[in-house]
C-alpha distance (Angstrom), angle and dihedral (degrees) to the residues before:
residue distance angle dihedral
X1 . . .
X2 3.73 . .
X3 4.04 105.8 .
X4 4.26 104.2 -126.3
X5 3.48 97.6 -132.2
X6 3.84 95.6 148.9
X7 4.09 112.0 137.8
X8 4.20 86.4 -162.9
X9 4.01 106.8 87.6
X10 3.65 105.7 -148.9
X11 4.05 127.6 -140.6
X12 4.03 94.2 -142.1
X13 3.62 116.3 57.8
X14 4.23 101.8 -172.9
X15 3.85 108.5 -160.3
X16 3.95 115.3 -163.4
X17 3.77 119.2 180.0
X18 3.53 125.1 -162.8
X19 3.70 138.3 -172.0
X20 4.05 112.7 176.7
X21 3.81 91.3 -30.5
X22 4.05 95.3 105.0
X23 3.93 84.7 123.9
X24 3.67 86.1 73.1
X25 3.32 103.0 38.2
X26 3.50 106.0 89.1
X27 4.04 89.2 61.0
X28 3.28 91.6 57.6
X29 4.39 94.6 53.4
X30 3.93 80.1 45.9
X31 3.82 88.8 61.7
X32 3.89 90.8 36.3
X33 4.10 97.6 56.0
X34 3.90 92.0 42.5
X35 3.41 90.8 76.0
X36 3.87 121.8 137.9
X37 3.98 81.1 -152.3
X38 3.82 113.4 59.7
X39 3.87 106.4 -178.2
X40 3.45 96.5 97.0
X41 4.05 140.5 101.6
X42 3.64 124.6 -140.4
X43 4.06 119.7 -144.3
X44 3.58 125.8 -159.4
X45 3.68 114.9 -162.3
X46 3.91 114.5 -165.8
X47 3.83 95.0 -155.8
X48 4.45 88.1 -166.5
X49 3.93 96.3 -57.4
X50 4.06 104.2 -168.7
X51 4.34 78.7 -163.7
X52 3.66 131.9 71.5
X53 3.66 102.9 -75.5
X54 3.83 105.0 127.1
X55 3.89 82.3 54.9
X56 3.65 96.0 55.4
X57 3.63 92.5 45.2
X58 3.68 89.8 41.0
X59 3.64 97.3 52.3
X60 3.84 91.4 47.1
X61 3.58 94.5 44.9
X62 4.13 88.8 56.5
X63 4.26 87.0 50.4
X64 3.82 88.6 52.8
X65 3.92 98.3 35.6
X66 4.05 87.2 146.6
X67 4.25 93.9 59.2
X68 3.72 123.0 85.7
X69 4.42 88.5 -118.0
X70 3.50 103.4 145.9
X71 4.16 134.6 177.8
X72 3.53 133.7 -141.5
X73 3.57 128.4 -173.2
X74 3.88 131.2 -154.1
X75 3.54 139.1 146.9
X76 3.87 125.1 -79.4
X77 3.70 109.3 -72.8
X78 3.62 104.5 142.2
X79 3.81 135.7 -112.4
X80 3.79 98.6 -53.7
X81 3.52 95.3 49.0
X82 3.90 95.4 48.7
X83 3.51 94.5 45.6
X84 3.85 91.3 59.6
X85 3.88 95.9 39.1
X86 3.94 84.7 60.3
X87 3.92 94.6 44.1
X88 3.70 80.8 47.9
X89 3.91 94.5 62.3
X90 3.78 91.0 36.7
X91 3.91 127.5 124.0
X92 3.88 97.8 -168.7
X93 3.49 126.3 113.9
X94 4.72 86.2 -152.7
X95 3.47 116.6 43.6
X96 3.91 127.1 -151.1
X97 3.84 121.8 -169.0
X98 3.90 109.0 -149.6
X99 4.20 121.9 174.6
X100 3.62 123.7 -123.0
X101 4.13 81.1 -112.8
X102 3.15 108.4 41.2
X103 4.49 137.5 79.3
X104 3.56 137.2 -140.2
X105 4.19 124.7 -149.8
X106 3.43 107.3 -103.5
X107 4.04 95.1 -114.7
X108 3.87 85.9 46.6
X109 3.76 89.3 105.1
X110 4.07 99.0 44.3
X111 3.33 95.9 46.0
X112 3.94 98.1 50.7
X113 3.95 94.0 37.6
X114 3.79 80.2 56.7
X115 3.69 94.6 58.1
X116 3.58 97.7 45.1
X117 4.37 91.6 45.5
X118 3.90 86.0 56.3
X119 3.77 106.5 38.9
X120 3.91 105.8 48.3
X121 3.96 92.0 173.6
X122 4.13 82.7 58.6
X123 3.97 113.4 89.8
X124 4.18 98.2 175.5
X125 3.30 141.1 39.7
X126 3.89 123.7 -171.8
X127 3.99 130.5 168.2
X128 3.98 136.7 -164.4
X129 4.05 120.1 -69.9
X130 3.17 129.7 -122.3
X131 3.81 114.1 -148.6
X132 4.18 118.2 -144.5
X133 3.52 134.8 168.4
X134 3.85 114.3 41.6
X135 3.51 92.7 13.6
X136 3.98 138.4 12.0
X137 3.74 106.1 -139.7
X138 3.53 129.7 156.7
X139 3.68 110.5 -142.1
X140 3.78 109.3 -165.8
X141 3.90 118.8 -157.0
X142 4.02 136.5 -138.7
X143 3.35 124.8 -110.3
X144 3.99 105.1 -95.8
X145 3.86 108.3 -80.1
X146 3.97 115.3 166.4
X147 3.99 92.2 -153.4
X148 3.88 90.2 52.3
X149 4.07 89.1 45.9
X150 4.13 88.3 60.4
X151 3.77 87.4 54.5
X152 3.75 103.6 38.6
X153 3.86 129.6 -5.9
X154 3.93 110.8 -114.7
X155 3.46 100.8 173.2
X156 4.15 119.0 92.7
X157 4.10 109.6 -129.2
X158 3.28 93.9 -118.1
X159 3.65 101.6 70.0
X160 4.07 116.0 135.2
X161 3.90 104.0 -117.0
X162 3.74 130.2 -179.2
X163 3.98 115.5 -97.0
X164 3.61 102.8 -122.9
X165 3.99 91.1 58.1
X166 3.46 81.1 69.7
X167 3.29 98.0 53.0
X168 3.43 93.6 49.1
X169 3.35 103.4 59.1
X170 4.32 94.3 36.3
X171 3.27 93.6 -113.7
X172 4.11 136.4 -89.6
X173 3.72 110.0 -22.5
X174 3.29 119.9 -115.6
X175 3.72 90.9 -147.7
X176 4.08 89.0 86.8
X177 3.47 92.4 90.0
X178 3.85 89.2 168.9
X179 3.15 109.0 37.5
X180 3.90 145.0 -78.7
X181 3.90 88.5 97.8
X182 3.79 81.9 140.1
X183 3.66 100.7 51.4
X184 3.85 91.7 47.9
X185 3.89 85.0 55.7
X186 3.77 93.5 56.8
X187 3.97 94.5 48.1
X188 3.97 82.2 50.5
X189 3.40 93.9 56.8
X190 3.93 92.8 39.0
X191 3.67 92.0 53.8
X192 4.27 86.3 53.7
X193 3.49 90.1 56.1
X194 3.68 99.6 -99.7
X195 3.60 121.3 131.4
X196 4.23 141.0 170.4
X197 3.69 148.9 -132.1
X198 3.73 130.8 -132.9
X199 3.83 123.4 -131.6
X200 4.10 92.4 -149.4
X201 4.42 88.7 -134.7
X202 3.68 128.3 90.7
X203 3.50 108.9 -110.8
X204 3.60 93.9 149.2
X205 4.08 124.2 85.9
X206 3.68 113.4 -154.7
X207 4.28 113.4 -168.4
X208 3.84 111.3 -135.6
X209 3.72 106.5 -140.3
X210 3.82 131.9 174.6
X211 3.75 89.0 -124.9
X212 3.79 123.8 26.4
X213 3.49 144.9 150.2
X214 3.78 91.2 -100.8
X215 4.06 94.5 55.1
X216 3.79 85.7 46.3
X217 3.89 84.1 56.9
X218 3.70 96.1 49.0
X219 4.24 91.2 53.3
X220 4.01 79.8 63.2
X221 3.72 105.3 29.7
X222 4.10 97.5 130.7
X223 3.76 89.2 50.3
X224 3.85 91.8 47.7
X225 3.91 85.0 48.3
X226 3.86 86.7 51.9
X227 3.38 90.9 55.6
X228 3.62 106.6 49.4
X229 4.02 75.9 51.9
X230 3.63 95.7 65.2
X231 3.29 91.9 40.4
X232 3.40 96.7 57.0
X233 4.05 113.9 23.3
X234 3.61 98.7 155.2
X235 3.85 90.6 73.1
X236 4.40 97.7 50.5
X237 3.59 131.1 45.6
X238 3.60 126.0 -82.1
X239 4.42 82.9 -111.1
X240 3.80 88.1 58.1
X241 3.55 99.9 48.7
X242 3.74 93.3 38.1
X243 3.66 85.2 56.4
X244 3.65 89.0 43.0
X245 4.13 101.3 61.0
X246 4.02 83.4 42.3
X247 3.76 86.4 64.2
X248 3.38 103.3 37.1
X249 4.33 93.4 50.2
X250 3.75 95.2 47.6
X251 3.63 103.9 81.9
X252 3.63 78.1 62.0
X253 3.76 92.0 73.9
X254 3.94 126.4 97.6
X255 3.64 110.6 -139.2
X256 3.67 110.9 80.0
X257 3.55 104.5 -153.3
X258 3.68 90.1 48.9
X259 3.84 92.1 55.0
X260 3.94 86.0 52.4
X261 4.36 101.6 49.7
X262 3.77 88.3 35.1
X263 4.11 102.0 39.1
X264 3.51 91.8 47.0
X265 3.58 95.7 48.5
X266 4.00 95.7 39.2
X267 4.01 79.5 50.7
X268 3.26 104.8 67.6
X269 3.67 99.9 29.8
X270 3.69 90.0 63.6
X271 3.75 90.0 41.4
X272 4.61 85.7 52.2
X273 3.74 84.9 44.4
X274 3.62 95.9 49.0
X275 3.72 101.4 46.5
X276 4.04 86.2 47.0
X277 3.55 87.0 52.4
X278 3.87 91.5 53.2
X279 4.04 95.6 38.8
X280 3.40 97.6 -110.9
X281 3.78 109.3 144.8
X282 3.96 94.3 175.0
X283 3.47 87.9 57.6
X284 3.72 101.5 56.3
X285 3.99 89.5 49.8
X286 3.91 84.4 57.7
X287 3.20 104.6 46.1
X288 3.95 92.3 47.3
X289 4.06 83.0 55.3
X290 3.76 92.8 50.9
X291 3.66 94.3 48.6
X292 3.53 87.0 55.6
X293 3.57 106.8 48.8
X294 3.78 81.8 46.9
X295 3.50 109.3 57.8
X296 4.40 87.0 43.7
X297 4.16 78.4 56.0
X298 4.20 85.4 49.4
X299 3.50 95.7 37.7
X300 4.40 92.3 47.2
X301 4.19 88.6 44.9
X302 3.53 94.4 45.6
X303 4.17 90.9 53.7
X304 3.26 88.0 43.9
X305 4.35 106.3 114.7
């Protein structure tokens, strides 16, 4: 681990996780030192990587021995965790969240810095994404709306934020086991009265992959909603979050046709509930489909001899 000695403080604190992606990691440094603005530190947290990540990072770190790149090591605790255990460690006053996989345009940094040093009432700052690897799609965002952000997250994870939002709200929870930890840190913030501003250019580069995080998040996107729920029941109705503990304790039961009937039912009543809740019409029509299709796929597996 390379010893932070540095006497410079710097105002961008970039905090890359990685569990067994060390094969990408050295893209992602690329992206990191090509930055038009250079006050910035880059930390690499090793969240229990059974590859060769400490080598990458090692070996980069000696080719850069003159940038503040630093690595920390802990054991597996997932994304959440990691992401905090870096913030932890970090000397920044803004804070951007980068994966091990993915890359950042190299006037991401000055142009978002910029935003934040002239708008003190702004606490965010997010941009477009650029898709790569299995597919090249531009996603572009909305404007920042808090109402929208309870209904669907609009805001890319790596978005430079200031440090004390993060303190506010203690950090990502650890309780999005799936996914969305991200997402449930924006509708923290939102609900503190923090809120952001999109730079309209895609200065974010988001790797494709056949399996990620973010497909393992959409397998268990009504749980995920149910959580952000609990977490936050001031902002849905008393129905919704109702609805939303039901869902999150039944996996907890013991017969396993009664999780099926009753999970799949509870599922996508919440999910009808929810989207009501939230005004989205769209949403109820598809969840009513889903809930369909899936109890004819419960109905055909349970007949099955």
């Amino acid at each position: 681990m390379k010893e932070n000695n540095s006497k410079r403080r710097p105002s961008v604190s970039i905090i890359i996780p990685c569990y067994n992606q060390g094969h990408y990691i050295s893209e992602a440094l690329e992206s990191v030192i090509r930055q038009t603005y250079q006050n910035w530190e880059a930390i690499i947290v090793n969240d229990g990587s059974t590859d060769s990540t400490s080598h990458f990072v090692r070996e980069f770190i000696q080719k850069h021995p003159s940038l503040d790149i630093f690595l920390l090591e802990k054991e597996n605790g997932g994304l959440a965790r990691a992401r905090n255990y870096g913030i932890e460690h970090a000397r920044g006053k803004f804070i951007l969240p980068l994966d091990s996989d993915d890359k950042i345009d190299s006037r991401m940094l000055e142009k978002c810095v910029h935003v934040l040093e002239e708008n003190t009432s702004v606490s965010i700052v997010y941009t477009d994404q650029q898709n790569f690897g299995l597919n090249g799609n531009l996603l572009t965002t909305r404007n920042y709306n808090f109402k929208k952000l309870l209904d669907d997250n609009h805001l890319v994870y790596c978005s430079l934020y200031r440090r004390e939002i993060w303190e506010k709200v203690n950090g990502y929870k650890p309780c999005m086991k799936w996914g969305y930890e991200d997402w449930e840190f924006w509708i923290a913030t939102g609900e503190k009265g923090y809120y952001g501003i999109r730079i309209p250019e895609p200065l974010f580069f988001y790797r494709v992959r056949d399996s990620s995080m973010y497909s393992n998040a959409l397998a268990h996107d009504l749980e995920l909603h149910a959580q952000i729920v609990i977490n936050h029941p001031n902002l849905f109705s008393a129905n919704v979050v109702r609805l939303g503990k039901r869902l999150i304790d039944l996996p907890n039961a013991t017969d396993e046709k009664q999780i099926s009937s009753i999970f799949i039912f509870t599922k996508y009543l919440f999910g009808m509930s929810l989207a009501y809740n939230v005004g989205n019409i769209s949403k109820i029509v598809h969840n009513a489909i889903n809930y369909a299709l899936e109890v004819i796929r419960y109905i055909v597996h349970r007949n099955k001899p």
